[in-house]
C-alpha positions in Angstrom: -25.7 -3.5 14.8 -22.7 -5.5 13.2 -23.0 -5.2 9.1 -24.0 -8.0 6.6 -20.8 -7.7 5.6 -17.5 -8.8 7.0 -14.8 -7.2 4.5 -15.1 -4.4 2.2 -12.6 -4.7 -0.8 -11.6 -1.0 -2.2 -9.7 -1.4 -5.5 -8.1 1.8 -6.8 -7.9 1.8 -10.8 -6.2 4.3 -12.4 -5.3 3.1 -15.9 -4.9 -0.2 -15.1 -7.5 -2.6 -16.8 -5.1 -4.7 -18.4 -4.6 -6.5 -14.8 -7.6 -5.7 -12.9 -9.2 -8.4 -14.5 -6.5 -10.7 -13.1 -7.3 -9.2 -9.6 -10.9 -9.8 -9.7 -11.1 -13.0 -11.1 -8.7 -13.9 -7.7 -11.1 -12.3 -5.8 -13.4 -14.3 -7.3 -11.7 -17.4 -6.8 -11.3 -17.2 -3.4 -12.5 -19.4 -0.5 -14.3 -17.9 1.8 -17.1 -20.3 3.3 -19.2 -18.5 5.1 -17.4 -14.8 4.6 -19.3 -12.5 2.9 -17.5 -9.7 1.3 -18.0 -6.6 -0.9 -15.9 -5.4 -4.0 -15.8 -1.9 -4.8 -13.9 -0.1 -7.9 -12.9 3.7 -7.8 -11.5 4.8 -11.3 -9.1 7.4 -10.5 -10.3 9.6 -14.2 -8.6 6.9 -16.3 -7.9 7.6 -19.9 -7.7 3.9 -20.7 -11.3 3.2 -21.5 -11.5 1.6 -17.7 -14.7 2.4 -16.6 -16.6 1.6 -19.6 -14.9 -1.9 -19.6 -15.9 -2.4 -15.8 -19.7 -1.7 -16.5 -19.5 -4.1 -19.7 -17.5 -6.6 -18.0 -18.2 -6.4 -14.0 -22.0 -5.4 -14.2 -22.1 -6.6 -10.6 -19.3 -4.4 -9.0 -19.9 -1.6 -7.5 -18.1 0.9 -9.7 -17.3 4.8 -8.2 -16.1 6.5 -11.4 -14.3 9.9 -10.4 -14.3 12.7 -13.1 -10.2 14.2 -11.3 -7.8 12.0 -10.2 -7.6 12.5 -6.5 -4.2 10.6 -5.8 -4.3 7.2 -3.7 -5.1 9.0 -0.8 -7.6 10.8 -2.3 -9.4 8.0 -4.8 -9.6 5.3 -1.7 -11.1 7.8 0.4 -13.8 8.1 -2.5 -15.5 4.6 -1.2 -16.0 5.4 2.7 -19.6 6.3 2.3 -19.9 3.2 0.2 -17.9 0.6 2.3 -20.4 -1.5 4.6 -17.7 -4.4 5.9 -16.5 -4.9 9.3 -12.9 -4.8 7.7 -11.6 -3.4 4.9 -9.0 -4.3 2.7 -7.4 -1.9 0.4 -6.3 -3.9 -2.8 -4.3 -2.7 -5.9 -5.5 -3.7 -8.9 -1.9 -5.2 -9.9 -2.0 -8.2 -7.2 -3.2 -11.7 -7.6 -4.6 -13.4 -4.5 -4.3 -17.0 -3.8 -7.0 -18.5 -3.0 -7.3 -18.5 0.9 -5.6 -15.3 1.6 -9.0 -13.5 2.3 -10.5 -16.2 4.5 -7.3 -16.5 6.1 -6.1 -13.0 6.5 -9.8 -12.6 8.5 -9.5 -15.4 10.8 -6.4 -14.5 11.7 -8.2 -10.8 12.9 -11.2 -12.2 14.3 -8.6 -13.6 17.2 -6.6 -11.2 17.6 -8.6 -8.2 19.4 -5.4 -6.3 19.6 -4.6 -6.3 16.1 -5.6 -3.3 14.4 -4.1 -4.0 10.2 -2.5 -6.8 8.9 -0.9 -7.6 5.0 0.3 -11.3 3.9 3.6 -11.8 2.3 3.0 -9.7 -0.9 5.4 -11.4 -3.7 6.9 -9.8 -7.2 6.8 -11.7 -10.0 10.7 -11.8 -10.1 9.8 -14.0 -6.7 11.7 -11.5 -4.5 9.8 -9.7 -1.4 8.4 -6.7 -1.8 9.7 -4.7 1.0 7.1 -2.2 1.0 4.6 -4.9 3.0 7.8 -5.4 5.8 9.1 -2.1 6.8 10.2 -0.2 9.9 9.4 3.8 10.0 11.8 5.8 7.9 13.2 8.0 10.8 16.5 9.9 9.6 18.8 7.0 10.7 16.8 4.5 9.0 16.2 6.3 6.2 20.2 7.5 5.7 21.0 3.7 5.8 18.5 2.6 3.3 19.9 5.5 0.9 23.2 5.1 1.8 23.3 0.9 0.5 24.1 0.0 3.8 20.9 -2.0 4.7 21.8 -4.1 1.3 25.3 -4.6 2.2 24.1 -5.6 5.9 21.1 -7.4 5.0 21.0 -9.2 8.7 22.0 -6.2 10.5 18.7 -5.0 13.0 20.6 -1.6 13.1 20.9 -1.1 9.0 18.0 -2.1 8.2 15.5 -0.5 10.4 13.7 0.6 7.5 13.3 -2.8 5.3 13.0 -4.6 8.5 15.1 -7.5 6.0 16.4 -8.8 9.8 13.3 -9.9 10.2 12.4 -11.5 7.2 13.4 -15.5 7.9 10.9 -15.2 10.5 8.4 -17.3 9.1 6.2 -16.7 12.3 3.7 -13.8 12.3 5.3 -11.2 13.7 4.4 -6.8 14.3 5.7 -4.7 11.9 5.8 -0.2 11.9 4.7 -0.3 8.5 2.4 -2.3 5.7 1.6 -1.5 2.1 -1.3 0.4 0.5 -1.0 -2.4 -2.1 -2.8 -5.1 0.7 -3.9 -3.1 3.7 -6.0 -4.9 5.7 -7.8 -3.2 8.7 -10.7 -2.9 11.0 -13.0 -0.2 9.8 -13.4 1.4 13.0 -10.1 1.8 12.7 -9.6 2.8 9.6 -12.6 5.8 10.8 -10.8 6.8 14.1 -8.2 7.8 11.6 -9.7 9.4 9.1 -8.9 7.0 6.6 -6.0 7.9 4.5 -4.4 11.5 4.4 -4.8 13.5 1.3 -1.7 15.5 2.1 0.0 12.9 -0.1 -1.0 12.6 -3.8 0.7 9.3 -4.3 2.8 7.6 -2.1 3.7 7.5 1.5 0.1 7.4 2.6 0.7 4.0 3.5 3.2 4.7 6.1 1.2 7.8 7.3 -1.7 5.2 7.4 0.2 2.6 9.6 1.7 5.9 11.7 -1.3 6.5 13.0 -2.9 3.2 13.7 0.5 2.8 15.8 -0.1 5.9 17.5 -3.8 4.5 18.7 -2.0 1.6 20.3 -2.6 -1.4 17.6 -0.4 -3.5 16.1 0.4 -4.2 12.6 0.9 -7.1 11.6 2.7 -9.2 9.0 1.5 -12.8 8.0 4.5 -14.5 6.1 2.1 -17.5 5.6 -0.4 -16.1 3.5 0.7 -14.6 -0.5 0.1 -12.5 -3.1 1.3 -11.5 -6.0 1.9 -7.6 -6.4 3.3 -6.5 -10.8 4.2 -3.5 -8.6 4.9 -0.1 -10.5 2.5 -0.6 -13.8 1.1 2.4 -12.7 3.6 4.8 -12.0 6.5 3.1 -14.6 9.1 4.2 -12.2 10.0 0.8 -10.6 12.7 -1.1 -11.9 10.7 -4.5 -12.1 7.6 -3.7 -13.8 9.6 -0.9 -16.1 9.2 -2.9 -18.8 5.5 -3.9 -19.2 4.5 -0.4 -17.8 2.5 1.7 -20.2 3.1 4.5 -18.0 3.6 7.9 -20.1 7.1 9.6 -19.4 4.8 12.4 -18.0 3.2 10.1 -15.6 7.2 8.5 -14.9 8.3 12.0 -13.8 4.9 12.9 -12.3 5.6 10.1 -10.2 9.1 10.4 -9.3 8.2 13.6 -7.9 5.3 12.5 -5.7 7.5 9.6 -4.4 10.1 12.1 -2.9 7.4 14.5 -2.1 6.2 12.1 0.3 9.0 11.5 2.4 9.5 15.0 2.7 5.4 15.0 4.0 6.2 12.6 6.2 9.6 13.7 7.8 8.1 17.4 8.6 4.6 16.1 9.9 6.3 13.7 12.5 10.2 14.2 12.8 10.3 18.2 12.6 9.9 18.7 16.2 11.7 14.8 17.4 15.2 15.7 15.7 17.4 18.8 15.5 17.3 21.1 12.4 20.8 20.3 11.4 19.5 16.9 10.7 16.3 17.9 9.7 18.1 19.7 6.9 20.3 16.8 6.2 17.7 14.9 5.3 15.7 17.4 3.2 18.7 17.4 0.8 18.9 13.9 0.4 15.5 14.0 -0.7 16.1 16.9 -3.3 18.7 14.8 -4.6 17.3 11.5 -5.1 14.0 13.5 -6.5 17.0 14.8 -9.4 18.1 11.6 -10.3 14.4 9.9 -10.1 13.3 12.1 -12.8 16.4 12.0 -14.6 16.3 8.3 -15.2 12.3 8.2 -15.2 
């Protein structure tokens, strides 16, 4: 029997009250006619007061209030019993939707049977992309010429910038992607259980391309939807990104803490699906790289 419901919305907090309430209200503000949707909070074990301000506040939301922070993986994975939509879209409580992204974004997969995620053009308040909702899979090549600066000083290249998939990014047509963001993942539920949801090998980050990885591998496409926007503070979190540095509240604990898990990640991801596809020497290669950019994340975290 098809749910009540048509989209589940799974926010992740983990100190980051100051702008969920900017996320909600969006949510809140959308247009969505006849769509009927379902908001659901997991507080990662913030120390920020968050959950007591999300029962005074948001009496109506459905609030799961974890006692350990689980990572991303973990936390989102905290609402499956909970989430009753035919789609679900996993939200970060640092974006802002505009007002028929929702409605929009849910059309657009009620057409196509063959799409199995999709995320809208996710904005930073600088106004620049952020690339994380537009990328190709970070095999070694890719990877080496994101690292390397290449992709930035090639911009148009398709061969430099497999990774940021920035070759692509004039195309103001919908077009399939590898890869979307955790930040606005928007997917079919049955999906999103023939997966297994997200994989708690990865504390925080990379779950997102493991995510997409296997949807791929089922046969459905991801796609990107350059028409629809949101706005994504990006990094209030974690304090590591360049952007959002600033206005972060993040701890230097929680900087370094993140730094870490960002390069642990791509080692994750390398030895779960490249191990075996590419020869040790490279392998290797690439495992360095990573050990070095870990050094200098933490050193300037």
């Amino acid at each position: 029997m098809k749910s009540k419901v048509d989209i589940t919305i799974i926010i992740l907090n983990y100190n980051s009250i100051d702008y969920l309430g900017e996320c909600i209200k969006s949510i809140e503000k959308s247009n969505l006619g006849k769509i009927k949707i379902e908001t659901i909070v997991v507080d990662n074990a913030s120390t920020d007061n968050s959950v007591a301000i999300i029962r005074e506040k948001y009496p109506k939301l459905k609030l799961i209030a974890s006692n350990k922070n689980t990572g991303f993986a973990g936390g989102n994975n905290l609402a499956r019993r909970e989430a009753m939509g035919n789609y679900i879209l996993f939200l970060n409580p640092d974006t802002v939707l505009e007002p028929n992204v929702l409605s929009e974004v849910y059309k657009y997969m009620e057409k196509n049977k063959d799409v199995g995620a999709a995320t809208c053009k996710l904005e930073l308040a600088s106004g620049e992309i952020d690339y994380s909702c537009h990328r190709g899979f970070p095999t070694p090549a890719n990877a080496f010429f994101y690292f390397s600066g290449l992709s930035n000083l090639f911009p148009k290249s398709k061969l430099f910038t497999g990774y940021t998939l920035s070759w692509k990014l004039n195309d103001l047509q919908n077009h399939e992607v590898d890869a979307i963001t955790g930040a606005f993942f928007f997917i079919r539920k049955k999906i999103a259980d023939d997966v297994n949801w997200w994989d708690t090998d990865y504390f925080w980050y990379g779950e997102d391309l493991e995510f997409s990885y296997r949807v791929k591998e089922k046969g459905w496409k991801i796609m990107y939807l350059p028409g629809f926007r949101t706005l994504h503070y990006k990094g209030v979190t974690s304090g590591i990104k360049k952007h959002t540095k600033k206005i972060s509240k993040a701890s230097k604990e929680t900087r370094i803490r993140s730094a870490r898990a960002s390069t642990e990640a791509m080692r994750i991801f390398f030895k779960k699906h490249y191990s075996e596809k590419y020869p040790k020497l490279v392998l290797n290669f690439v495992l360095l790289g990573i050990t070095l950019l870990q050094k200098y994340r933490e050193f300037t975290a």
